[in-house]
Backbone bond lengths (Angstrom), bond angles and torsions (degrees), N, CA, C in turn:
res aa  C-N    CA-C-N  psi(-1)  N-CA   C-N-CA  omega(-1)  CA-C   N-CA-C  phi
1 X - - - 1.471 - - 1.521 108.76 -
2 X 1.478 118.89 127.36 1.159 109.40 166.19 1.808 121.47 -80.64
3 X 1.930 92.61 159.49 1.653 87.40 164.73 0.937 124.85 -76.57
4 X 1.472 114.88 155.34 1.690 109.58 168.01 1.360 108.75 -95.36
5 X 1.873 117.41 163.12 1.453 107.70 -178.44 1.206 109.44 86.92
6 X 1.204 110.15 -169.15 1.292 125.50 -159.32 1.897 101.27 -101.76
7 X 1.194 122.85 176.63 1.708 107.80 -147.02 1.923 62.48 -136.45
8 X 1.830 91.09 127.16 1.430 123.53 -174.57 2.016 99.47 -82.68
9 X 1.495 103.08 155.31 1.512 103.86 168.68 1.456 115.28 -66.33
10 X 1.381 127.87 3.44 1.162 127.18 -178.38 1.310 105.89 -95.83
11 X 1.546 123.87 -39.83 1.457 130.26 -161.04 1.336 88.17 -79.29
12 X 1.349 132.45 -49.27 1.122 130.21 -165.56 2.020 120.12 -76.70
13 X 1.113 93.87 -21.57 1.587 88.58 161.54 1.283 118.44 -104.16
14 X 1.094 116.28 3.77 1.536 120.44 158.99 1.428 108.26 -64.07
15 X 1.238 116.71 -53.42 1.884 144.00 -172.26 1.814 82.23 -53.57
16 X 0.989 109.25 -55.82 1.725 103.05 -171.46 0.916 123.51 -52.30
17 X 1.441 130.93 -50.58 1.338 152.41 -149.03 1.510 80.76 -84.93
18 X 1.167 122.65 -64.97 1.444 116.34 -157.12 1.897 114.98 -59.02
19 X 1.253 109.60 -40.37 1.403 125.59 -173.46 1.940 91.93 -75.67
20 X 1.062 127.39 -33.06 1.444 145.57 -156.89 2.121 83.65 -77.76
21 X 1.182 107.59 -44.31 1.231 120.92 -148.14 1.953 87.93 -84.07
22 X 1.199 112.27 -47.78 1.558 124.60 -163.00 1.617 95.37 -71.98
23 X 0.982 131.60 -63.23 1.221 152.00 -162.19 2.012 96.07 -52.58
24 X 1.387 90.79 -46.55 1.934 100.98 -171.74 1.666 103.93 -56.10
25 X 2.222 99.13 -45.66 1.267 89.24 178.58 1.293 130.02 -62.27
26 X 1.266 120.56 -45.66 1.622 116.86 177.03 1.670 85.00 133.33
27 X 1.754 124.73 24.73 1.294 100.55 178.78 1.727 100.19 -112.70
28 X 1.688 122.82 163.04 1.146 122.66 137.85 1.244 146.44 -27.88
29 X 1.282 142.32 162.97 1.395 139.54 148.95 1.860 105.14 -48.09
30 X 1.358 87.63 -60.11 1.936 101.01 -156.06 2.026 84.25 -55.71
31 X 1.355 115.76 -56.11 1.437 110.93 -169.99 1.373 121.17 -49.08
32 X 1.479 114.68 -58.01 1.141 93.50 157.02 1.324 162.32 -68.35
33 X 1.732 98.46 -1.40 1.876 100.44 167.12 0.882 103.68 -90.26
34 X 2.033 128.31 -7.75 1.674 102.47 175.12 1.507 108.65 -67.61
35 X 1.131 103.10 -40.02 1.820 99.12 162.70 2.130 134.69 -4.87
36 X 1.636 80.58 -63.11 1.334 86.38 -174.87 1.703 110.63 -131.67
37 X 1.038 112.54 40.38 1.687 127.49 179.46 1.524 105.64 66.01
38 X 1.557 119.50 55.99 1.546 109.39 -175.97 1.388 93.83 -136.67
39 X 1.452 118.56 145.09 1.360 121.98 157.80 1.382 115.71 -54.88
40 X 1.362 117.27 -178.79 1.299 139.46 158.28 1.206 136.09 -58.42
41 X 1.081 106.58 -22.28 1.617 126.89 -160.42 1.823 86.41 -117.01
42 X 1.067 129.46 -73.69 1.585 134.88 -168.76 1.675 83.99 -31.42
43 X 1.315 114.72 -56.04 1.431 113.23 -157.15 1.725 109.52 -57.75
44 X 1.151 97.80 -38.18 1.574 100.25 176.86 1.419 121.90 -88.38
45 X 1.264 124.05 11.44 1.097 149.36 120.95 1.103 148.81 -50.90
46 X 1.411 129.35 -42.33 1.404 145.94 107.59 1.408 124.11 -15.28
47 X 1.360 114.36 -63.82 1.529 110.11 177.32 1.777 105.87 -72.28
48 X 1.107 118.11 -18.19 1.569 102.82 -178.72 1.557 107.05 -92.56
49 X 1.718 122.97 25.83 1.064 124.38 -169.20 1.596 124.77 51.38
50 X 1.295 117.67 20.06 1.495 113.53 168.64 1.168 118.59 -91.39
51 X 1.223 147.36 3.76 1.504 150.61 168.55 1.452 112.57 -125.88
52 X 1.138 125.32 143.57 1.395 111.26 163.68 1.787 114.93 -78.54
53 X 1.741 97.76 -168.52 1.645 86.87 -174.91 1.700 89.05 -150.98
54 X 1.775 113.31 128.97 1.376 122.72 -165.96 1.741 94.08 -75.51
55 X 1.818 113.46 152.04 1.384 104.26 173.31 1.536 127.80 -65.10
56 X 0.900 105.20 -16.75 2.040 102.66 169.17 1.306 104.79 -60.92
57 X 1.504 134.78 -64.77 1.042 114.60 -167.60 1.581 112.44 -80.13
58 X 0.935 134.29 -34.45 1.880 124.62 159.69 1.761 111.73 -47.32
59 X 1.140 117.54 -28.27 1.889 114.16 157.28 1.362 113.44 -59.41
60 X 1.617 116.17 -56.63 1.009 115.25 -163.98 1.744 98.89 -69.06
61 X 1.164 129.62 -49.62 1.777 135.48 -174.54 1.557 92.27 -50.37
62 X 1.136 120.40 -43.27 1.197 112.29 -150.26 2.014 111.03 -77.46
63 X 1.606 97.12 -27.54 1.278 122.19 166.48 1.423 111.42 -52.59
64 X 1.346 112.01 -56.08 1.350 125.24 -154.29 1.596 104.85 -88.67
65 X 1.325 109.34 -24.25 1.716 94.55 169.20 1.649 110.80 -93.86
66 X 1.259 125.70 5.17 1.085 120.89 162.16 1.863 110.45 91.32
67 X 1.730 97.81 31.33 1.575 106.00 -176.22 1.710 91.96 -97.47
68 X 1.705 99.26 116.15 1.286 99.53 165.07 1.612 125.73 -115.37
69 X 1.532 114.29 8.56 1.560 118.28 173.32 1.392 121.45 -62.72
70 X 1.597 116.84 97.86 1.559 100.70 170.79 1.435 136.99 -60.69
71 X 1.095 117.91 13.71 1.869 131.79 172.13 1.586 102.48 -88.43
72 X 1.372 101.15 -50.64 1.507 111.93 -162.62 1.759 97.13 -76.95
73 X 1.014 140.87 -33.09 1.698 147.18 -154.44 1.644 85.90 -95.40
74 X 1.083 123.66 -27.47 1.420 113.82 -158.24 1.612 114.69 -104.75
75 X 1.569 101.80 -32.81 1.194 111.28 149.40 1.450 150.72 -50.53
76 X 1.893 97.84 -42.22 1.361 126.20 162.90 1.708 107.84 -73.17
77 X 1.297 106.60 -58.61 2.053 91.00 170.38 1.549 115.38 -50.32
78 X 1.074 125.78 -32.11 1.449 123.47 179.28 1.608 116.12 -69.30
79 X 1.746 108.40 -28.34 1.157 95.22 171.12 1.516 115.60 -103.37
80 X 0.909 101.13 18.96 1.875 105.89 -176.82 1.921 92.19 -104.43
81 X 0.824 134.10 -4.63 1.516 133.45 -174.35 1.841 102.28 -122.37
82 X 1.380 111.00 -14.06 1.581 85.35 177.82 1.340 119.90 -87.78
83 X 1.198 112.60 166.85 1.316 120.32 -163.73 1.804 108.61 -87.76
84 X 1.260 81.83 -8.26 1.724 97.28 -173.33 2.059 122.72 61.99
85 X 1.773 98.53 23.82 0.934 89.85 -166.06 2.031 93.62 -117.60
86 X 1.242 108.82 165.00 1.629 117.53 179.04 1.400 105.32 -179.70
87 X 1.840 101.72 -173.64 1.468 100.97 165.39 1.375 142.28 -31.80
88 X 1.583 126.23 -30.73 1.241 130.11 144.05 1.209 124.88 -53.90
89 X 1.307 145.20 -21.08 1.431 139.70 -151.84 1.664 101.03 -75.14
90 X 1.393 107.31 -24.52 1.651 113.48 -174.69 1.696 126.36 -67.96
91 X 1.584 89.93 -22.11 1.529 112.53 179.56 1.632 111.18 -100.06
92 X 1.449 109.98 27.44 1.052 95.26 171.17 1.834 127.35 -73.64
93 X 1.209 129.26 161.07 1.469 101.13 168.86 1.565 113.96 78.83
94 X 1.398 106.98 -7.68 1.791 117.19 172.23 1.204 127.82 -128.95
95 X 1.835 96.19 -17.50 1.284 112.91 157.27 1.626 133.05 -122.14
96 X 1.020 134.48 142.88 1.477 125.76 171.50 1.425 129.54 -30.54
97 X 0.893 125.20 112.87 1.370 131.02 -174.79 1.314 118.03 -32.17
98 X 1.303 115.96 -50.78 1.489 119.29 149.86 1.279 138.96 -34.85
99 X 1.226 118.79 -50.60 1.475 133.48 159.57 1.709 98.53 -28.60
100 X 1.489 100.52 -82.75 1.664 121.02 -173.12 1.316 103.94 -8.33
101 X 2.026 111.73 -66.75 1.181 129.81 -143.24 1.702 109.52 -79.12
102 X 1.629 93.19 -34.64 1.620 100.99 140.69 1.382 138.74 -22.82
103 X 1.005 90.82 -62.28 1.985 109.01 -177.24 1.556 104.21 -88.20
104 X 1.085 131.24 -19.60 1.018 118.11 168.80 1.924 123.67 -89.49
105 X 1.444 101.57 -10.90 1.293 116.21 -166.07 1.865 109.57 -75.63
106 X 1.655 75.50 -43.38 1.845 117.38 168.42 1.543 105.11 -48.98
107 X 1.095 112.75 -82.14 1.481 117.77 -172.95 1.460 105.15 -55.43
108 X 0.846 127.48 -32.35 1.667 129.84 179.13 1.610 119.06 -51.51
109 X 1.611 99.29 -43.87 1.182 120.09 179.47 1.741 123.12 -64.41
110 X 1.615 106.63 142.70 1.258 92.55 152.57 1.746 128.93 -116.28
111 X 0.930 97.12 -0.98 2.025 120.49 171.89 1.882 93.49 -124.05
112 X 1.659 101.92 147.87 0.811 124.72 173.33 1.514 119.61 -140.49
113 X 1.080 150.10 145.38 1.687 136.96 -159.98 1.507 85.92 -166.08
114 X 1.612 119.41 115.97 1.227 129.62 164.56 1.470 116.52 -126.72
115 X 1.322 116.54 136.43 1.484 143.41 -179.05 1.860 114.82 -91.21
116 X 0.841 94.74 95.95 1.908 87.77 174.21 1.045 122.31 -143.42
117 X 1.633 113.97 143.22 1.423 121.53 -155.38 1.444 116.79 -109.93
118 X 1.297 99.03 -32.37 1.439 88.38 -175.36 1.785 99.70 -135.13
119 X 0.606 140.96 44.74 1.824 156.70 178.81 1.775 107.77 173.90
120 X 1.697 84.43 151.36 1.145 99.70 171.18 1.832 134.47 -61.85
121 X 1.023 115.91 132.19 1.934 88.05 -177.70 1.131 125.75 -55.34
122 X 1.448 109.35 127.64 1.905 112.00 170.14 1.361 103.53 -30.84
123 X 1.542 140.14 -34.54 1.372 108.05 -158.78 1.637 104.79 -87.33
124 X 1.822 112.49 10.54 1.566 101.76 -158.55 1.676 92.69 -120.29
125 X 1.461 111.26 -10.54 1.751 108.55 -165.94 1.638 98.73 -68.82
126 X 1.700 93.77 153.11 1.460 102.61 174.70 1.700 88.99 -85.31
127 X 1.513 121.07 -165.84 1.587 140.14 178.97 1.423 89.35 -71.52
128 X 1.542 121.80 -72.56 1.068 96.02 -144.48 1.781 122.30 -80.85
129 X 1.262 106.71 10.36 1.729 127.85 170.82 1.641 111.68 -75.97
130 X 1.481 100.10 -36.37 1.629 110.12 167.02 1.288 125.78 -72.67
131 X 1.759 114.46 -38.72 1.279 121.48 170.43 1.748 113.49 -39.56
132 X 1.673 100.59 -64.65 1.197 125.54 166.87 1.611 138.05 -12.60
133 X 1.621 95.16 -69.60 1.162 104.14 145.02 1.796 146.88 -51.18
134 X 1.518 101.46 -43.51 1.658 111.35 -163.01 1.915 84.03 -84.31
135 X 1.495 118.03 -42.74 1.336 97.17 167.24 1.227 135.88 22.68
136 X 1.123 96.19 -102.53 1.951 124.86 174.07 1.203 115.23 -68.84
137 X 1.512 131.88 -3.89 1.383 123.87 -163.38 1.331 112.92 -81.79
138 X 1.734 118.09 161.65 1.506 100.05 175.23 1.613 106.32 -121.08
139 X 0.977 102.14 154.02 1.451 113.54 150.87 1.894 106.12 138.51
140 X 1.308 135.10 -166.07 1.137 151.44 150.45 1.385 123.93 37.16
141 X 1.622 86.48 -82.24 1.233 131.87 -145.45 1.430 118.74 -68.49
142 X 1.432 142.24 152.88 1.059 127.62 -175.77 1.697 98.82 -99.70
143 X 1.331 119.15 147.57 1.418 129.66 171.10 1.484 126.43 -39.57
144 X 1.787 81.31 -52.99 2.057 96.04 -165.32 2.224 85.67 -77.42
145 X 0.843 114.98 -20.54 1.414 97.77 -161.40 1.580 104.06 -77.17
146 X 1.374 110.31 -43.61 1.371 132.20 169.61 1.464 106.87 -29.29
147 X 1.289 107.05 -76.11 1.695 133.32 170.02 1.417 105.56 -12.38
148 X 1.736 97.09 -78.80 1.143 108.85 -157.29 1.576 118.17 -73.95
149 X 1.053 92.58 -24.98 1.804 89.79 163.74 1.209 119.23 -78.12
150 X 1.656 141.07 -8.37 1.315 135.62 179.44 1.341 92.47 -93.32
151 X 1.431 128.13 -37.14 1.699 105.67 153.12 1.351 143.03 -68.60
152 X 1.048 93.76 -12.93 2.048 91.66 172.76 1.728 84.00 -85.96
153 X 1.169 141.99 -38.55 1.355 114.74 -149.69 1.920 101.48 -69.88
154 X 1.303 120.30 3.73 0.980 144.64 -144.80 2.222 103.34 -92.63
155 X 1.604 73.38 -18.66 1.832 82.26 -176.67 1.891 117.21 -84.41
156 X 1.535 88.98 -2.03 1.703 83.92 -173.61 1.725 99.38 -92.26
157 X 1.598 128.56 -5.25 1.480 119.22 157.07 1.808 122.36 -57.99
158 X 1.572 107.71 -4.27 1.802 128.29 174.21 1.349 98.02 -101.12
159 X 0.931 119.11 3.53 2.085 99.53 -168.91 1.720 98.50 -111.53
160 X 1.200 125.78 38.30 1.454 112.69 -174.19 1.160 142.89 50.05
161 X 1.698 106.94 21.12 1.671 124.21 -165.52 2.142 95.75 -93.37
162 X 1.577 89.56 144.40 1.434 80.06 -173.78 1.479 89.89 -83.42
163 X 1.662 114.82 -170.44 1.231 120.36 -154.29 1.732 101.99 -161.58
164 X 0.997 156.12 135.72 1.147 159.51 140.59 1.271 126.59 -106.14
165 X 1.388 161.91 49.85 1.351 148.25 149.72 1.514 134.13 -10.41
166 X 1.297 115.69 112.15 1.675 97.48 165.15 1.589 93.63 -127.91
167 X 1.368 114.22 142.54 1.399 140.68 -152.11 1.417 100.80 -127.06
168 X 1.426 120.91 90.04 1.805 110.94 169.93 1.854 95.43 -58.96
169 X 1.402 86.91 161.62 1.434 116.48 -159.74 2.112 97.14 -70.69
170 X 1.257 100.35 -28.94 1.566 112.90 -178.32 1.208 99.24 -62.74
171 X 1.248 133.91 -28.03 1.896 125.58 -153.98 1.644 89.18 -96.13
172 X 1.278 132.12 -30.56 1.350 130.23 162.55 1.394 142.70 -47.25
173 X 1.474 82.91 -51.06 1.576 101.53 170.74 1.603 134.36 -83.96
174 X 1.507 103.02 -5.65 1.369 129.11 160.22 1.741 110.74 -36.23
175 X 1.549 129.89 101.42 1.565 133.88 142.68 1.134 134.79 -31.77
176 X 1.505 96.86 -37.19 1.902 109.64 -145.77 1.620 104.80 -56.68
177 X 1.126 130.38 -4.40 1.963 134.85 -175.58 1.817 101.51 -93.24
178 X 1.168 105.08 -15.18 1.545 93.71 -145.44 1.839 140.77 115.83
179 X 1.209 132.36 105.18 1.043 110.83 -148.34 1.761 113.05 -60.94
180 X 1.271 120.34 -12.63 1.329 131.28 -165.69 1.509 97.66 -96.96
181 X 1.174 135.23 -14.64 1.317 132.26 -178.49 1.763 100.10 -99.22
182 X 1.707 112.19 -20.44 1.236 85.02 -174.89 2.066 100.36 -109.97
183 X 1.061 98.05 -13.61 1.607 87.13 144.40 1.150 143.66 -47.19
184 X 1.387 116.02 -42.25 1.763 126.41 176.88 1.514 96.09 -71.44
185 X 1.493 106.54 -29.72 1.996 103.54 -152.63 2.057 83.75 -74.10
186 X 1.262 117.81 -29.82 1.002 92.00 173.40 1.576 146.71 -114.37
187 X 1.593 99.22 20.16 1.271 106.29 165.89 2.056 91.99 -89.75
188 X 0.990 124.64 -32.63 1.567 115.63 172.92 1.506 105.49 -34.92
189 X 1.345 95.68 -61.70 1.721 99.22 -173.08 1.621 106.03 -53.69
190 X 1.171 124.29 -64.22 1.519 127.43 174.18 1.725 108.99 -2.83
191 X 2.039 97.09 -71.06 1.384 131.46 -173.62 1.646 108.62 -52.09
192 X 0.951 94.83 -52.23 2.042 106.52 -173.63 1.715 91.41 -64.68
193 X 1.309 118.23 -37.79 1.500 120.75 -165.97 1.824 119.69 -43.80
194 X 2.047 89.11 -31.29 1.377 110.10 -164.77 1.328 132.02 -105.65
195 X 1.112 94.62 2.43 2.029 111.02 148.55 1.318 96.70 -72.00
196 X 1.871 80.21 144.32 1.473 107.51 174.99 1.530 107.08 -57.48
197 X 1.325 117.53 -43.24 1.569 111.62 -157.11 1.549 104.65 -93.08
198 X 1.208 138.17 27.53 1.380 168.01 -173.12 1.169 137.89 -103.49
199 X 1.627 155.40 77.76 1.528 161.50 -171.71 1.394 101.74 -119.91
200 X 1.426 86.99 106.71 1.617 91.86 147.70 1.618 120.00 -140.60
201 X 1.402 102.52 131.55 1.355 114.40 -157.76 1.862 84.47 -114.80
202 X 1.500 103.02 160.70 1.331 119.33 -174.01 2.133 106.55 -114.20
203 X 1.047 125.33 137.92 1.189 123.82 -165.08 1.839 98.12 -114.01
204 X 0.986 112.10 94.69 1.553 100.81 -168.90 1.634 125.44 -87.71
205 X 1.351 113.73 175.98 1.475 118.83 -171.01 1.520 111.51 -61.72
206 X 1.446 99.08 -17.66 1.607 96.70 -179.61 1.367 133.56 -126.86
207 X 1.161 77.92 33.08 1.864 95.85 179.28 1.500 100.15 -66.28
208 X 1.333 111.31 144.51 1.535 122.23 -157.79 1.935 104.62 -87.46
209 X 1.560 111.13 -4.71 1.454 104.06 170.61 1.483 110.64 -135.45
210 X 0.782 117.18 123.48 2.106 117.85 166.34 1.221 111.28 -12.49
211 X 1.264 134.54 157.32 1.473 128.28 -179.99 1.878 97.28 -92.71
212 X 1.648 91.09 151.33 1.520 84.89 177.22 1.886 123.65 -83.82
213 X 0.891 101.82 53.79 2.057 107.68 -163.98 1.768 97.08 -163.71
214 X 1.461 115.79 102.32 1.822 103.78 165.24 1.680 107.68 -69.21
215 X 1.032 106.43 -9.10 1.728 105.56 -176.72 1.573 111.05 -123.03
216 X 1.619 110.05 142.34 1.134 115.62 155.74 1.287 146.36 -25.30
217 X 1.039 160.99 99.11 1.464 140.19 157.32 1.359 148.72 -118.46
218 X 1.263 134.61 178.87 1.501 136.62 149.28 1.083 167.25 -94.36
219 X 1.363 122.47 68.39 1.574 114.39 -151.07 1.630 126.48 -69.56
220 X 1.215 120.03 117.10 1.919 102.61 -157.09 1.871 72.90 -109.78
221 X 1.408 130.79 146.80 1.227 140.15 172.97 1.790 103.94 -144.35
222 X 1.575 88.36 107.75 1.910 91.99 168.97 1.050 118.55 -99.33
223 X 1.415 120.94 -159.10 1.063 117.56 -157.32 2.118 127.05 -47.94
224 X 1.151 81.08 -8.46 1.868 96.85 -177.15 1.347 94.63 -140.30
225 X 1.106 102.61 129.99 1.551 118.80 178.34 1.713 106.46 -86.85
226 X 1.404 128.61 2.34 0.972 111.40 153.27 1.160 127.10 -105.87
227 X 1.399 114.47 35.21 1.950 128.35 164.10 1.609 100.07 -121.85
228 X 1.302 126.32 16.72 1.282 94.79 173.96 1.593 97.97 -91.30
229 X 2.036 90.80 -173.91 1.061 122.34 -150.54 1.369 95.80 -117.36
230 X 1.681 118.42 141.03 1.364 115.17 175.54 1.615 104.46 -131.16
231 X 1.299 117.78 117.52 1.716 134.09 -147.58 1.494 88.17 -101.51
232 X 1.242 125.98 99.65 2.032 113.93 163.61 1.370 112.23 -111.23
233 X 1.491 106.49 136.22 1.442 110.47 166.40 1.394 125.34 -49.27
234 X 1.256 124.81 143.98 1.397 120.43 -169.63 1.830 100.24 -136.10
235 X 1.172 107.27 163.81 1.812 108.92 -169.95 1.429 93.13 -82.70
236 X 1.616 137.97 14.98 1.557 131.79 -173.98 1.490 108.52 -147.86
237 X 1.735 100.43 -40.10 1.223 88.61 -175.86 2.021 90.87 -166.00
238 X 1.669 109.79 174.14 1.274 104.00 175.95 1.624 118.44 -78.93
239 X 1.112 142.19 131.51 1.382 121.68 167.39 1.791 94.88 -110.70
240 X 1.812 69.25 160.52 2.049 94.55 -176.05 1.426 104.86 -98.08
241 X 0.894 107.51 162.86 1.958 108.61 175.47 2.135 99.14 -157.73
242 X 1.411 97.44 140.38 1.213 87.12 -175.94 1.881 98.66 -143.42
243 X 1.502 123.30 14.51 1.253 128.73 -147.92 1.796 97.99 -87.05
244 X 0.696 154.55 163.79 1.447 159.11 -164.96 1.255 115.20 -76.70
245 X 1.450 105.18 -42.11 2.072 111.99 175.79 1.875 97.53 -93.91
246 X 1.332 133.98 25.17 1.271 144.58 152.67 1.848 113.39 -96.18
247 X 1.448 99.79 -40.12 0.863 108.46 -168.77 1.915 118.08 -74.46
248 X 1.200 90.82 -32.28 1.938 113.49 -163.31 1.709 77.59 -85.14
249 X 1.418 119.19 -37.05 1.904 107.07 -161.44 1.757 102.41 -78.44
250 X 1.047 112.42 -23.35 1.289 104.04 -159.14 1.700 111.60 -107.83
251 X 1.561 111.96 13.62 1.231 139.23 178.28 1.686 102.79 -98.03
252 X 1.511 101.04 -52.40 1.105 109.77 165.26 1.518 119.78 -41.02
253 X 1.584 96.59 -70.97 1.363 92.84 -168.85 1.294 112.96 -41.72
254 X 1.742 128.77 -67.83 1.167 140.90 -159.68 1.387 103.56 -57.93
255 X 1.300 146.99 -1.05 1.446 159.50 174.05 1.960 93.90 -75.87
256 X 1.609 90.51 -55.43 1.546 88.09 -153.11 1.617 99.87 -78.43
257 X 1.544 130.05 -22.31 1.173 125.23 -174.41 1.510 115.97 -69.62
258 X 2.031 108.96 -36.16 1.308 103.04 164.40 1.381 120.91 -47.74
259 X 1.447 117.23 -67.72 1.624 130.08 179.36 1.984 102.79 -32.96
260 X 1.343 94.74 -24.43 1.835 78.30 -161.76 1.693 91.21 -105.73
261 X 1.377 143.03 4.50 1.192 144.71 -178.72 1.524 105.77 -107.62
262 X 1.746 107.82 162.76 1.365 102.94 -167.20 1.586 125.31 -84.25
263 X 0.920 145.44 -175.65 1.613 144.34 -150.62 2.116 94.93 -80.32
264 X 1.211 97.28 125.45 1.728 80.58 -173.95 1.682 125.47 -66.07
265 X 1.215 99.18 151.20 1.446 115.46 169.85 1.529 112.80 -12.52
266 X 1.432 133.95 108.96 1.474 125.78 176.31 1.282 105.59 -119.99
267 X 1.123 126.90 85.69 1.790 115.20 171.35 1.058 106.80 -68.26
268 X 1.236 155.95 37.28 1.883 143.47 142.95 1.503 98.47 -119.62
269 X 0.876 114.75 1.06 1.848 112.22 -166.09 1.567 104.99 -73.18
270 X 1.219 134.76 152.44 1.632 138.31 158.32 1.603 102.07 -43.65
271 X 1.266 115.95 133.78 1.794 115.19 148.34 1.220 133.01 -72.61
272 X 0.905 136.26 140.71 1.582 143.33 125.18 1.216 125.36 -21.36
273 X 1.644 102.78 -80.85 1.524 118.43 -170.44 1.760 100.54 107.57
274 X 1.397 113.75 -38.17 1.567 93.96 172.39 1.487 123.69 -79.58
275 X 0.996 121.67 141.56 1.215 142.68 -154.18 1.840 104.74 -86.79
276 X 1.148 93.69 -29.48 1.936 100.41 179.88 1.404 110.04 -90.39
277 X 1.769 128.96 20.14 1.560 112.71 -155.87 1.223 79.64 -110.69
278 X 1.451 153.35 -41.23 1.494 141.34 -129.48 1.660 95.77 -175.44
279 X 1.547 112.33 -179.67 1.442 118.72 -173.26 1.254 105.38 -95.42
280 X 1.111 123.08 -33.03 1.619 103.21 173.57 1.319 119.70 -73.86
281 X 1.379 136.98 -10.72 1.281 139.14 160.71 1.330 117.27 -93.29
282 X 1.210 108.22 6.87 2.441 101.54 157.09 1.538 75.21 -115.79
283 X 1.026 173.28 54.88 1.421 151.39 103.03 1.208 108.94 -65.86
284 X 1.655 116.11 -56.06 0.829 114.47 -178.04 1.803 151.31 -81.17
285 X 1.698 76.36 5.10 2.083 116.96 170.16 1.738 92.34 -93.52
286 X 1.195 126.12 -66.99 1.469 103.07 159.32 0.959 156.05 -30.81
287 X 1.420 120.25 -51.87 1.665 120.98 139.40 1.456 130.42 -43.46
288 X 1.074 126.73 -13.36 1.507 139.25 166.55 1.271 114.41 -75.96
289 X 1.517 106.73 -59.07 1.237 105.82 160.20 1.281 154.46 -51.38
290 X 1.529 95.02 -12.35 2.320 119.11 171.87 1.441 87.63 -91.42
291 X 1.213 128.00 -4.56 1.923 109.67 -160.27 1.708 91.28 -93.22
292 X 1.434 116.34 -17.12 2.236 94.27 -163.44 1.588 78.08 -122.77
């Protein structure tokens, strides 16, 4: 059956993995649909994400190229059977298609690890920090719709997904909301800090090496960490990357940005009092600083 619409980043790296997978074995297109009663062409159809594919025959492909990881097989049946539809499906047509694939990449996930440089992460802004932003933005889109979907995407910090943040020290010190909007934005952060399933570490102005990433990003990792998805800001638009030497680099990176950011946020922990030792003490030299 084909999809209708436009062919999602999910359908389409599914299509990869699978052709990614055929290609490793040493088989054809035509060989492998004699496999499971498919032409040649259906098959390459399939891999370009235009058809879906029932689970018998993704068992049997999956047999026959010699994929034996149960994380990775189970992950890939899960995404070969979803419908690709959820709480986003309503915003279609109000938001960028991208966005969507976002929220779906998100929900997919069960670890998440985001890098940001100069704003707070969508999954941590209050409304009126988002308002703020979409403000000035151009194109399409309507404001309030924008909004309101960076707050619903806001419900998968309740679903038991782990979470990591690292926050350069610049995305903090950001005005542009208001000083009272970005006060709350950062006792919010404080609050979000203190769920269990929650890290946010602060990356400061004086960390003794450059960060290894000029751009933002997102790491969404499901059930197999070799299908996740790595989301980077781009000067036009976001691109996805999901290729194996994307995958190992951008693990990396987020390894080395923790090591180079400060000890995370502990609201039960003993203090200091200095403000430069850890993230809850430049939050909390920041907040001092919105008070005069």
């Amino acid at each position: 059956m084909g999809y209708k619409g436009p062919i999602s980043q999910r359908q389409r790296r599914f299509g990869e993995e699978l052709q990614g997978l055929r290609v490793a074995a040493g088989l054809s297109a035509a060989e492998a649909g004699a496999l499971v009663g498919m032409g040649g062409p259906a098959v390459s159809h399939t891999e370009a994400g235009r058809i879906t594919l029932n689970a018998e025959r993704l068992e049997v492909w999956l047999d026959a190229y010699g994929c034996t990881d149960p994380a990775y097989r189970a992950t890939l049946a899960e995404m070969s059977r979803s419908a690709g539809k959820g709480w986003w499906s309503e915003y279609e047509g109000k938001v960028p298609a991208l966005a969507l694939d976002l929220a779906e990449a998100e929900d997919r996930s069960v670890r998440l690890a985001n890098y940001e440089m100069l704003y707070i992460p969508g999954a941590l802004q209050l409304q009126g920090y988002a308002e703020a932003i979409f403000e000035d933005s151009e194109g399409d889109w309507d404001i309030a719709d924008a909004v309101r979907f960076r707050m619903a995407r806001q419900r998968i910090l309740d679903e038991g997904k782990e979470f990591h943040f690292v926050i350069h020290e610049a995305a903090l010190r950001m005005r542009f909301p208001g000083d009272a909007v970005m006060r709350a934005q950062l006792l919010h952060l404080i609050d979000m800090a203190a769920r269990p399933n929650v890290t946010v570490q602060v990356l400061p102005f004086t960390s003794s090496k450059k960060p290894p990433s000029p751009n933002s990003f997102l790491f969404c990792e499901p059930g197999s960490v070799d299908l996740s998805t790595i989301i980077v800001d781009g000067p036009q638009r976001a691109e996805h990357y999901g290729d194996p030497a994307s995958i190992t680099a951008y693990r990396r990176r987020f390894e080395q940005l923790k090591d180079l950011a400060l000890p995370a946020v502990d609201t039960a922990g003993p203090r200091s009092g200095a403000a430069s030792r850890d993230s809850w003490g430049i939050l909390q030299h920041l907040l001092y600083l919105l008070q005069v």
